[in-house]
C-alpha positions as a Markdown table, in Angstrom:
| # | Residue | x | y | z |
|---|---|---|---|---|
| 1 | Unk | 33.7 | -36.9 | -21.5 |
| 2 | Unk | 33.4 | -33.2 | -21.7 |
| 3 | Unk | 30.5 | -33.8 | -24.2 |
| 4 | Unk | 28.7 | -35.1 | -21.4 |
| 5 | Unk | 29.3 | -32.5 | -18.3 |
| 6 | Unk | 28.1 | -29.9 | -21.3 |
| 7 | Unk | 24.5 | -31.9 | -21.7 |
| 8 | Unk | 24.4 | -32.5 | -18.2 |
| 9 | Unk | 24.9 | -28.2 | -17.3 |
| 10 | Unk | 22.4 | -28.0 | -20.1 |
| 11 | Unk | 19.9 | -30.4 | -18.7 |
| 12 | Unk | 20.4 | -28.9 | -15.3 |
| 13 | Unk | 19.5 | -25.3 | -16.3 |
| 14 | Unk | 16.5 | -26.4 | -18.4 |
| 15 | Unk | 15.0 | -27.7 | -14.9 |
| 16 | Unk | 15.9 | -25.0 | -12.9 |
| 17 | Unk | 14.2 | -22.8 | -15.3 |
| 18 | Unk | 11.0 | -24.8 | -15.4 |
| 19 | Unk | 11.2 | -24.8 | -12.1 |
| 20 | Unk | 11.2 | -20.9 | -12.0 |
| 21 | Unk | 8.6 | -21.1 | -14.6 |
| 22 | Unk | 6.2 | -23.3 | -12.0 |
| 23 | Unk | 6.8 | -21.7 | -9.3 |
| 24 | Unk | 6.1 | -18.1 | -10.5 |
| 25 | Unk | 3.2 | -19.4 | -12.2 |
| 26 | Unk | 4.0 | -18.7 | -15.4 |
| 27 | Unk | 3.9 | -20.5 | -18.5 |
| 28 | Unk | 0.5 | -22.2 | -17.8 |
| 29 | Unk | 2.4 | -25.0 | -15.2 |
| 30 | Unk | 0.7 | -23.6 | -11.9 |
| 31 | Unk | -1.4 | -20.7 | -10.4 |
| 32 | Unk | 0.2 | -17.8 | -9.6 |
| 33 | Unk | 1.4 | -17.1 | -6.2 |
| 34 | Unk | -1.4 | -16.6 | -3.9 |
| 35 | Unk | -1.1 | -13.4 | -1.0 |
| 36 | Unk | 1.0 | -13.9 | 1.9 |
| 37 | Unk | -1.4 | -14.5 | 5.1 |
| 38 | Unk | -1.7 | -11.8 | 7.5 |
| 39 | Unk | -0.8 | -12.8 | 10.8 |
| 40 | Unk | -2.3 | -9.6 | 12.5 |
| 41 | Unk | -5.3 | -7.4 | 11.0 |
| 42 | Unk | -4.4 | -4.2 | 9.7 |
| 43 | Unk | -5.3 | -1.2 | 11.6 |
| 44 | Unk | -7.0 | 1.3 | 9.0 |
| 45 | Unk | -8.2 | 4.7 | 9.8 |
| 46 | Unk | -11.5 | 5.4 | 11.2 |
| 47 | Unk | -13.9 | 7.8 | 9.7 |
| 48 | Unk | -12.7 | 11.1 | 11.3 |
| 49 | Unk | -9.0 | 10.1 | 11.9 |
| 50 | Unk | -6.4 | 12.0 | 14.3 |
| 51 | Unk | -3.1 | 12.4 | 14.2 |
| 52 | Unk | -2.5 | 9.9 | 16.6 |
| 53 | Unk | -4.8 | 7.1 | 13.9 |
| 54 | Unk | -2.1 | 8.4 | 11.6 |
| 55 | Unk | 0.9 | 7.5 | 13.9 |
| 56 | Unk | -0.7 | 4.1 | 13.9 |
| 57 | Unk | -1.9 | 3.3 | 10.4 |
| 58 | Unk | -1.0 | 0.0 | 9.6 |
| 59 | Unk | -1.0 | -2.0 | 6.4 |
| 60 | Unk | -0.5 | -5.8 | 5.7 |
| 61 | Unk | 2.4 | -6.8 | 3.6 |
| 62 | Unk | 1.4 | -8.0 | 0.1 |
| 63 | Unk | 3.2 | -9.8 | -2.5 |
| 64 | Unk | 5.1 | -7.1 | -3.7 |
| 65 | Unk | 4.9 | -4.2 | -1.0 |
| 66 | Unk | 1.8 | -3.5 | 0.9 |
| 67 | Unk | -1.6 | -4.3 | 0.4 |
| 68 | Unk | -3.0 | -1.2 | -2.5 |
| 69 | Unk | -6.6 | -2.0 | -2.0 |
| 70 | Unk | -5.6 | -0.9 | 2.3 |
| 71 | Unk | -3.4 | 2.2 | 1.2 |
| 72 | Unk | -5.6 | 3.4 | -1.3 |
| 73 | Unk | -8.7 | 3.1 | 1.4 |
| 74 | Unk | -7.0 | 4.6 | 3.8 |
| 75 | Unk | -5.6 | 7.7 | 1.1 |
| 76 | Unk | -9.4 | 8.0 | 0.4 |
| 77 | Unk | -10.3 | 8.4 | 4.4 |
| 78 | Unk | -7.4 | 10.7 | 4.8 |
| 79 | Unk | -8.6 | 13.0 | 1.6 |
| 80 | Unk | -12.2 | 12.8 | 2.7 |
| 81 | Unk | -11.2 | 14.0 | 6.3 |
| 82 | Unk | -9.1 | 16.9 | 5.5 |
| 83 | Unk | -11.3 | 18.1 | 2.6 |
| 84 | Unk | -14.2 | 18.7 | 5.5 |
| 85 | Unk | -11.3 | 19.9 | 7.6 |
| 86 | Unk | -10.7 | 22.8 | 5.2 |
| 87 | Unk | -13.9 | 23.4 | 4.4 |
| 88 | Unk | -14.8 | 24.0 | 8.2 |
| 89 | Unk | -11.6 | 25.9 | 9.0 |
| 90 | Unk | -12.5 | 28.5 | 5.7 |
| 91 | Unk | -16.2 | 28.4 | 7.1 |
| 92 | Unk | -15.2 | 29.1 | 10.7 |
| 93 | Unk | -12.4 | 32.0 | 9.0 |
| 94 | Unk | -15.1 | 33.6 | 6.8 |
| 95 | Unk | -17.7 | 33.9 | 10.3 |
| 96 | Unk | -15.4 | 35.8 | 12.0 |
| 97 | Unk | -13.3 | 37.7 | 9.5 |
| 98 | Unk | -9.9 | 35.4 | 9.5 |
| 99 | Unk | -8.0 | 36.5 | 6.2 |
| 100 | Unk | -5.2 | 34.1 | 5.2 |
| 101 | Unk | -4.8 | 32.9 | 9.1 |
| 102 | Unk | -4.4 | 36.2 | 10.4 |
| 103 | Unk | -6.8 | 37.4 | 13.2 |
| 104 | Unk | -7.8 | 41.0 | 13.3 |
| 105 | Unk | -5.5 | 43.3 | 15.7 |
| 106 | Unk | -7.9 | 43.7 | 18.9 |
| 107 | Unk | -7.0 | 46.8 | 19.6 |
């Protein structure tokens, strides 16, 4: 009798791990698990973004975290943006004689 609870434990955790195999989508039984679907669209950054676009960056849950290809576009708007920011602000520092973000005493 016990011979038979041991083949039936044994038969029972082969099918649950195929099961894990299929649904994962490994071991050539099924297709991977496709992206969750976004139920609202994600709110990216705009061009010249403020802080307030910051405040209310959004990014649509993916499989395992959020989406990459929406963080790493909005990463790229973010390092674009404040690259011409810095450029401008050492521009606008060298026109009128700003040193290290101090003005020059007025009197």
């Amino acid at each position: 009798m016990s011979v038979f609870v041991v083949l039936v434990l044994v038969a029972a955790v082969v099918v649950v791990g195929l099961l894990a195999l299929a649904v994962t989508g490994r071991g050539g039984f099924a297709a991977p698990l496709a992206d969750p679907v976004r139920l609202l669209p994600p709110v990216l950054l705009p061009p010249d973004p403020s802080a307030a676009d910051v405040d209310r960056l959004r990014f649509s849950p993916g499989l395992r975290g959020y989406r990459m290809d929406q963080v790493d576009e909005a990463l790229q708007v973010l390092s674009v943006a404040l690259a011409e920011r810095d450029a401008e602000i050492a521009r606008l520092r060298s026109r009128h004689g700003v040193i290290s973000g101090t003005a020059r005493n007025p009197e």
